[in-house]
C-alpha positions in Angstrom: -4.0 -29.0 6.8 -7.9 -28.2 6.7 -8.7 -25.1 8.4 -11.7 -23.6 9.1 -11.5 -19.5 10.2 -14.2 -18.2 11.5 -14.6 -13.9 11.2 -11.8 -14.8 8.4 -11.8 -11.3 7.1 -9.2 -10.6 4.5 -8.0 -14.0 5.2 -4.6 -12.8 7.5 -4.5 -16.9 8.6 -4.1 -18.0 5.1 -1.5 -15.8 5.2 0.2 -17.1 8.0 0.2 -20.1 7.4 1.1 -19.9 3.7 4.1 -18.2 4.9 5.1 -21.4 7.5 4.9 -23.4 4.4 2.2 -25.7 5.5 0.5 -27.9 3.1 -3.2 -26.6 3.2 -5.8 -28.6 1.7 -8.8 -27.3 2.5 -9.1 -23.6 3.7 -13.0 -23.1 4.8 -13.9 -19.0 5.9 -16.7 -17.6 7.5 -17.1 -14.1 6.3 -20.5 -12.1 5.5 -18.4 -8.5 4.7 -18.4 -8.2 1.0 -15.4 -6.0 0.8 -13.7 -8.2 2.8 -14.6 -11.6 0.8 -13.4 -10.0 -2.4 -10.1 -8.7 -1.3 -9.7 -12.8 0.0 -11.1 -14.0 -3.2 -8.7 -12.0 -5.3 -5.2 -13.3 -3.1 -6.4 -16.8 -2.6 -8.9 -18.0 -5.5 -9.2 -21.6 -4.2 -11.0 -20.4 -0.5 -14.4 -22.2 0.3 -17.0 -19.8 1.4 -19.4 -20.9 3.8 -21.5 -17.7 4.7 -22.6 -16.7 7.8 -21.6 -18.3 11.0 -24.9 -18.2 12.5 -25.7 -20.8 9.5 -22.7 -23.1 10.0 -23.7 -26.6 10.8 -20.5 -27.9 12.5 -21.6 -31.3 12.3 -20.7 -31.4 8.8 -16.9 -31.1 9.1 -14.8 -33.7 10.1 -11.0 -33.9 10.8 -10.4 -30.7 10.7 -6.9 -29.5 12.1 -7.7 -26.2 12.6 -10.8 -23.9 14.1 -8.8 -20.1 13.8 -11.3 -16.7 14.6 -11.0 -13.5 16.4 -14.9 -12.8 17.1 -15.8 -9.5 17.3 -14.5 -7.3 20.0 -16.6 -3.9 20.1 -18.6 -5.0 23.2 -15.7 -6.2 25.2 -13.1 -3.5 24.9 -12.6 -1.9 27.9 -12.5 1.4 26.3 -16.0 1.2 25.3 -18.3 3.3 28.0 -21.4 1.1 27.0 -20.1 -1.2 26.5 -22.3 -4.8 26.6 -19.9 -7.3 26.8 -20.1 -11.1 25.6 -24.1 -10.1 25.6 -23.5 -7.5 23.3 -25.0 -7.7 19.6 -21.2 -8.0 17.7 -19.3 -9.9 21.1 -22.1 -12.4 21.4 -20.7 -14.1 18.2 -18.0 -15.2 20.4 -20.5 -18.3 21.3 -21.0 -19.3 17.4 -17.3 -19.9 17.4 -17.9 -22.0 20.9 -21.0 -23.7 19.4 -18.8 -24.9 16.4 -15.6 -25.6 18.0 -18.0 -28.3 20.2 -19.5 -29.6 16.8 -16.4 -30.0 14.6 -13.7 -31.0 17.7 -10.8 -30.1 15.7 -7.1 -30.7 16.3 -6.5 -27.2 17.2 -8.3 -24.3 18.0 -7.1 -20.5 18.3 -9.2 -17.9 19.2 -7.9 -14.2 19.3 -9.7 -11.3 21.1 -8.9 -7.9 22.5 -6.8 -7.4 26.2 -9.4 -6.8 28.7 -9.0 -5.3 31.9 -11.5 -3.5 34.9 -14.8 -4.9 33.9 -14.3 -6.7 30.8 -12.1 -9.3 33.1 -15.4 -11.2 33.7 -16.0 -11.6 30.1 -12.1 -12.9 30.0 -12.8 -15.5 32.3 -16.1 -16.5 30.9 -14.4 -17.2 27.8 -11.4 -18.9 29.3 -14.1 -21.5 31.5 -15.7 -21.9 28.3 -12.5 -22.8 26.3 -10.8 -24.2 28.9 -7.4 -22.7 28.4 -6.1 -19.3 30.1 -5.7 -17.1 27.4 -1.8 -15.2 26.3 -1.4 -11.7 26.0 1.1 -10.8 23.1 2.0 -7.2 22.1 2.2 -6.5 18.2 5.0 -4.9 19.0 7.3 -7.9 19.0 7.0 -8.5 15.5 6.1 -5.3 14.2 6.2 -1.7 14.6 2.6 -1.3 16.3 1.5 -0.9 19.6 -1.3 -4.0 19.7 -2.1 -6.4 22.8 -4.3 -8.9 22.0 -5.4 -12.0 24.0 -4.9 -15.5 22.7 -7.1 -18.8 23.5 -5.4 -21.7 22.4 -4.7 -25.5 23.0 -1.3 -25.1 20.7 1.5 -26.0 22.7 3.2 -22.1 22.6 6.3 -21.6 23.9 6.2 -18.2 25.2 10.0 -18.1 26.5 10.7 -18.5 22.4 8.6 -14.8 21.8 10.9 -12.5 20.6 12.0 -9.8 22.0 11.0 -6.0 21.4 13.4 -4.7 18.6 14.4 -1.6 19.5 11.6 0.9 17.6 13.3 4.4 17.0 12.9 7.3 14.7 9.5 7.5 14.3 6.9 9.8 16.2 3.5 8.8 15.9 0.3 11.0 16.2 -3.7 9.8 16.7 -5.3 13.1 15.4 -9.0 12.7 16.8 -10.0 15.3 18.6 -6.8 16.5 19.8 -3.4 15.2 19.0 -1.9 12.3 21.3 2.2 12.5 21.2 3.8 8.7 20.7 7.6 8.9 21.9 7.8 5.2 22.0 8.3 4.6 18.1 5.7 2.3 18.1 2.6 3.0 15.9 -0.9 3.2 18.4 -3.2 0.3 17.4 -5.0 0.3 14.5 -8.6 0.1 14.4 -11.1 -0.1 12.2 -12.3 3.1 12.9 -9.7 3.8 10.6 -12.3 3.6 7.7 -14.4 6.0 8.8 -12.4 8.9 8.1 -9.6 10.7 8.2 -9.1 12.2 11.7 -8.7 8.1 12.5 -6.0 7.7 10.5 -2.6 7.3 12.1 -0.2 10.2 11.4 3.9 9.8 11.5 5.7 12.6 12.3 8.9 13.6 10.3 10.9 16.6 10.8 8.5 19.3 11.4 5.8 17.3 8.8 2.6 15.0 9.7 1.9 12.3 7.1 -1.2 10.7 7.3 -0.3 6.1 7.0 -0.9 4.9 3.6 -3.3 1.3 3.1 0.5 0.2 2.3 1.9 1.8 5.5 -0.8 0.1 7.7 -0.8 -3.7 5.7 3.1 -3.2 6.8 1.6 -2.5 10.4 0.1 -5.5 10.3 2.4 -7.8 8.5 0.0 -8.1 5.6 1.6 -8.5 2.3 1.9 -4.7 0.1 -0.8 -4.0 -1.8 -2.7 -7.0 -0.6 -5.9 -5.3 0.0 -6.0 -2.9 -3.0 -8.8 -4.0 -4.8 -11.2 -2.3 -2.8 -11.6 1.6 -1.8 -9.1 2.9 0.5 -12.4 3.6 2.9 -12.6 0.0 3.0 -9.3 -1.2 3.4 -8.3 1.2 6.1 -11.4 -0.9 7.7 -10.1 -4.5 7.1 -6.4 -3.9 7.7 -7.8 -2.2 11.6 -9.9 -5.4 11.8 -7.2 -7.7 11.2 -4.8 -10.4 12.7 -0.9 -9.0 13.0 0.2 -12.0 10.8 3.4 -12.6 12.7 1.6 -12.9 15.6 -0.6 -15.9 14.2 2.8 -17.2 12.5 4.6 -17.7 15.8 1.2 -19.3 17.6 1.0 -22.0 14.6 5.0 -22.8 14.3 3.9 -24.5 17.0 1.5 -27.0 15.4 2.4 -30.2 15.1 0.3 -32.3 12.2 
């Protein structure tokens, strides 16, 4: 398989599809965060970086089976007061990754994005018209134990009667300590973010007993389905960051079972 992933990050698609055992030949990653770039570099020596995707000539790439990205989301959320949307200056990335997936036409596509609702639905449905698929709406919490709804555009032939269902999450309270604490019954961890690196008081806390313990890096790759210890050779600042930023692996797992080469 030759994959290009667009906004790779720490690289949570090589992940995936690593752990779907498909042959990959040629893994090509758009990344510009040098934290990010090293924790890839140092699981997966053999990825090809091509920079910034403002720079990407598409042209260039041919038979590709693959064009994988979650483009950045901070203008689109629908939790964001100021939010900008697709015009925004992180959301309006989202048209790099339509530029390219016109230039390269490959196989398949999959592009992931936050759930949008009130007046981010416009932005939704720009994106669908542009892609030309309706996008799904799978919750992290099918695979793992995180609250996390994220939108999926994609010409994969998902079956979305196969999605598991919810395990049955219990024994865990969790806690958002911001500025005031938020009480999760559910057993499901909130989403994480990557606010998470910029401090503490973004953290996640899990309650036990009568004690608050703030997630580990660990804790959170677990969140995420993101192998232990994966992101450890950067600060804990930094990884808090990517690990909010990333794919839930699982999720990206089930979406490419799909794929037929």
């Amino acid at each position: 398989m030759k994959v290009i992933s667009l906004f790779d990050g720490l690289s949570a698609a090589k992940i995936a599809i690593s752990n779907l055992n498909i042959p990959i030949t040629k893994y090509y990653a758009s990344e510009i965060d040098r934290y990010a770039i090293t924790v890839s570099y140092n699981n997966h020596n053999d990825i090809i970086q091509l920079g910034d995707v403002n720079e990407i000539d598409g042209k260039l790439f041919k038979n590709i089976d693959l064009l994988i990205g979650g483009s950045p989301c901070q203008d689109l959320s629908s939790l964001k007061i100021d939010r900008k949307g697709l015009q925004g200056d992180k959301s309006i990335l989202f048209f790099q990754y339509a530029r390219l997936l016109r230039e390269i036409k490959p196989k398949y596509f999959l592009l992931e994005n936050v759930k949008m609702s009130g007046k981010s639905i416009k932005d939704r449905d720009r994106i669908s018209e542009i892609l030309g698929v309706e996008p799904l709406l799978i919750n992290s919490d099918r695979f793992v134990q995180q609250n996390r709804e994220r939108l999926y555009w994609t010409n994969i032939p998902v079956k979305m009667d196969e999605l598991p269902e919810r395990p049955d999450w219990d024994g865990s309270y969790w806690q958002f300590r911001r500025t005031y604490w938020r009480e999760n019954k559910s057993g499901v961890c909130p989403t994480l973010t990557a606010n998470m690196g910029t401090g503490g008081n973004n953290v996640p806390y899990i309650k036990v007993g009568e004690d608050l313990i703030k997630l580990t890096p660990e804790q959170c790759e677990k969140l995420q389905g993101i192998p232990e210890c994966y992101t450890d050779h950067v600060s804990k600042t930094q990884r808090y960051k990517m690990i909010g930023n990333s794919f839930t692996v699982p999720v990206i797992e089930f979406i490419l079972s799909y794929i037929k080469l």
